[in-house]
C-alpha positions as CSV (number, residue, x, y, z in Angstrom):
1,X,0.0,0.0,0.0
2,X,3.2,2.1,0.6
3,X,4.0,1.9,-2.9
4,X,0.4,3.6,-4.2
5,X,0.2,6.5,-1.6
6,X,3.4,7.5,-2.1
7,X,2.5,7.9,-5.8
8,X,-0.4,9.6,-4.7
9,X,1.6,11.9,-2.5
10,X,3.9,12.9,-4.9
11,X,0.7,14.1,-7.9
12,X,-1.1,15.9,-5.2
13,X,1.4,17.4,-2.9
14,X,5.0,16.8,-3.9
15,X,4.7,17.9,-7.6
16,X,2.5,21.4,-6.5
17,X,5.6,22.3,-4.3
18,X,7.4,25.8,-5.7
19,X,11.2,25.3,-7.0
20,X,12.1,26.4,-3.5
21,X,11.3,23.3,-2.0
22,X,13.7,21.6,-4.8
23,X,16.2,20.0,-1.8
24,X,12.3,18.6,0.0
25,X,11.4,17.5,-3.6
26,X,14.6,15.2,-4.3
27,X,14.2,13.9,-1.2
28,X,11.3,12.9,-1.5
29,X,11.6,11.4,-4.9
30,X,14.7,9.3,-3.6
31,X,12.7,7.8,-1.4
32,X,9.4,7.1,-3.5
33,X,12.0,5.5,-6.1
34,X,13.0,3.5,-3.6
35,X,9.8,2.4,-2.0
36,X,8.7,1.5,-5.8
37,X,12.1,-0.1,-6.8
38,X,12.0,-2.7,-4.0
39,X,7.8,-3.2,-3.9
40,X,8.2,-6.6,-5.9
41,X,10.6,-7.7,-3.4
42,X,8.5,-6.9,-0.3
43,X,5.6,-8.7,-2.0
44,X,7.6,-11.8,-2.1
45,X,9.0,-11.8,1.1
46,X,5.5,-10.9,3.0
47,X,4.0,-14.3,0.6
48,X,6.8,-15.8,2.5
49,X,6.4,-14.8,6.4
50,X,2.5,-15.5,5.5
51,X,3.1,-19.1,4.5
52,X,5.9,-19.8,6.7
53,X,3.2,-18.4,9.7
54,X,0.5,-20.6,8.5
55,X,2.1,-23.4,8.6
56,X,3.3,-22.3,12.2
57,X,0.0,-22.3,13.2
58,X,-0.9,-25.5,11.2
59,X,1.7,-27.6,12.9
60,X,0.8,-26.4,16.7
61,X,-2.9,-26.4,16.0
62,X,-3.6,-23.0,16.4
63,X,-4.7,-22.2,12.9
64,X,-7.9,-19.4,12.6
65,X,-10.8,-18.1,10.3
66,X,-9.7,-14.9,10.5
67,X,-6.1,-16.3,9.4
68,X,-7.2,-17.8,6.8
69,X,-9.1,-15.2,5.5
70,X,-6.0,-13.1,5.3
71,X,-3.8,-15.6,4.0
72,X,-6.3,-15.9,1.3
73,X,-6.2,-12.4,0.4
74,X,-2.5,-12.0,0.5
75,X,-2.0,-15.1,-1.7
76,X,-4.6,-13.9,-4.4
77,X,-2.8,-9.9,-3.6
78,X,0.3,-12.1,-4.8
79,X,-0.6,-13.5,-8.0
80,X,-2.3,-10.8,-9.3
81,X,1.0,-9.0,-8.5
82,X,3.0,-12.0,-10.3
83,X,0.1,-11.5,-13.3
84,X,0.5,-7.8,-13.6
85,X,4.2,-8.4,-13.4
86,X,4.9,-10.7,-15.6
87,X,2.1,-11.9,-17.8
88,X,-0.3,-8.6,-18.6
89,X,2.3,-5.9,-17.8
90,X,-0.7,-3.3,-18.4
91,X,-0.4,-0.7,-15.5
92,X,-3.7,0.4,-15.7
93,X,-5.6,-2.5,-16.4
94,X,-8.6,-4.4,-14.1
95,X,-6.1,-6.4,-12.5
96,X,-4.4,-3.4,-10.8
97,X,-7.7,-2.3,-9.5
98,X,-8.6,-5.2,-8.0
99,X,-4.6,-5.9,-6.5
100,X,-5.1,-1.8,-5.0
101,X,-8.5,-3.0,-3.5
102,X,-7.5,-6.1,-2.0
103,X,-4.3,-4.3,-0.3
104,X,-6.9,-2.3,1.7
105,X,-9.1,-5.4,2.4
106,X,-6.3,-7.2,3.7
107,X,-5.3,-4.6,5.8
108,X,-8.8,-4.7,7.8
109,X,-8.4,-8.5,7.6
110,X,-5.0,-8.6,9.6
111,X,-6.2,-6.4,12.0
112,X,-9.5,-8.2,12.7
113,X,-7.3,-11.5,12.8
114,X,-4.7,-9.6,15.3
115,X,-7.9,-8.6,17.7
């Protein structure tokens, strides 16, 4: 989710700023670079901590609904990533909607798993 506001950030806020703020501006940018350069990477390794916790949870018996749920959601977040990625590579196609949404839905699913 990082990855979209700072996007967002940067076409409402950052790119208004006067050439003043050019120092604020690079910063910024550096950083939003960043954050999108390495987006891919923290996809992968969260589809890793998410399976290596389920199966945590499998193997002491402790697995949830709620778990579940979110594991489901970051799994599908994940190959609609891998599909945009590497199969479709159209940025502003369906898929991309659908990859924003579920970012936000599994957000309210980890924290009604966490409670």
């Amino acid at each position: 989710m990082l990855n979209y506001f700072v996007k967002v950030i940067n076409k409402r806020y950052i790119s208004k700023l006067g050439k003043e703020k050019k120092q604020m501006i690079d910063l910024y940018r550096k950083l939003m670079k960043l954050i999108i350069k390495y987006h891919k990477l923290a996809g992968t390794i969260a589809i890793f901590t998410v399976l290596t916790h389920f199966i945590i949870a499998f193997s002491s018996g402790r697995i949830s609904i709620t778990g579940i749920v979110a594991a489901s959601f970051m799994v599908i977040i994940f190959f609609l990533g891998v599909y945009g990625a590497f199969i479709n590579k159209n940025r502003k196609g369906m898929w991309l909607k659908v990859h924003r949404t579920m970012a936000f839905v599994l957000l309210l699913a980890v924290v009604i798993h966490i409670i």
